[in-house]
N, C-alpha and C positions, 0 to 999 in steps of 0.2 A: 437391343434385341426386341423385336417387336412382340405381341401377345400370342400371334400364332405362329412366331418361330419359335415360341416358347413353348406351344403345345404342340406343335411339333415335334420338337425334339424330346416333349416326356412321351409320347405316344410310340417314339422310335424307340427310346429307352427301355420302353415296358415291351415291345414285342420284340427282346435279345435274347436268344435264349442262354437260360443260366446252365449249363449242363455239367453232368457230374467228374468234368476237369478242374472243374473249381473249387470242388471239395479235396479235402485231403483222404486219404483212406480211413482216419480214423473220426474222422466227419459222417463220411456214407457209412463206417461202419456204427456209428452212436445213432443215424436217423434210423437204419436200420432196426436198430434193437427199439428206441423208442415206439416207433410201429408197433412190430410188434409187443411190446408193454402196452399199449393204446389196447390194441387186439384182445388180449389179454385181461385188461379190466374191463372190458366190455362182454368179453365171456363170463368174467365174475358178477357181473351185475344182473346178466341175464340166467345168472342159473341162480343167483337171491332172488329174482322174480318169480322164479318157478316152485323156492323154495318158501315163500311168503304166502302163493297160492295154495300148495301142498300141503305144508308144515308136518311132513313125515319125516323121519330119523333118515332114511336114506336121500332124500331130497336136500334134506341138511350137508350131508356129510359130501356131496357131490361140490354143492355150493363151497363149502369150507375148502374141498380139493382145487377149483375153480379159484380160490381166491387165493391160496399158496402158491398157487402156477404163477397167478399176476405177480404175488410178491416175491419171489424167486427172479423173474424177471425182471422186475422192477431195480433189486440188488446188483443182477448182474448187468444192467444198463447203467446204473452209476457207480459201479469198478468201475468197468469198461471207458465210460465216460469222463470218470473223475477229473481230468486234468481241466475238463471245458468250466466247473461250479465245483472247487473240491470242497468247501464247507459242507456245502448243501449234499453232494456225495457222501460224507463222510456222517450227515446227521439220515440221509434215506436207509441208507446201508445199516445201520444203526438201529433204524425203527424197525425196515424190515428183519433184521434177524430174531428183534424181542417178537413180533408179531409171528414168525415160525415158531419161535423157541415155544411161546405160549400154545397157540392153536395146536402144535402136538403134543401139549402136555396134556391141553385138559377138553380137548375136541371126542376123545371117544370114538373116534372113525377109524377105521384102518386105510389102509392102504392112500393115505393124502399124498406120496410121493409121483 
């Protein structure tokens, strides 16, 4: 095979499209949840930015709500996921419940649900 039937055929390769028959359901449904988890700590990051300029009690406590969301999600993406990394499922899951169980015991905020 020559050098440009060889890039050829990667250039053909890469313009196939991969579409969502290739996944299984519980594929589109784990990219899904990671998205949204993606989403999610990006809201957490931007309300600690907010909270780092402010440094008021209710700036705080938005932040901290903000970051329970991401970790909630975070958990139910690796249930959800587990069968794809179950160690690593089973150590996320793990963190995140100490990291809720903590920040509502000793966060002082209400309403973080």
């Amino acid at each position: 095979m020559t050098l440009k039937t060889s890039a050829l055929l990667l250039i053909a390769a890469s313009l196939l499209p991969i579409g969502p028959a290739a996944a299984t359901p519980l594929e589109d449904k784990c990219q899904a949840l990671t998205a949204a988890t993606k989403q999610a700590e990006a809201n957490s990051i931007a309300f600690l930015a907010v909270y780092k300029a402010d440094k008021t009690e209710p700036k705080r406590c938005e932040y901290l709500k903000a970051s329970v969301a991401h970790f909630r999600m975070l958990k139910k993406t690796f249930e959800t996921c587990r069968s794809f990394h179950p160690k690593m499922a089973d150590e996320m899951v793990a963190t995140a419940n100490e990291v809720l169980r903590e920040t509502a015991a000793k966060s002082g905020c209400k309403n973080l649900r």
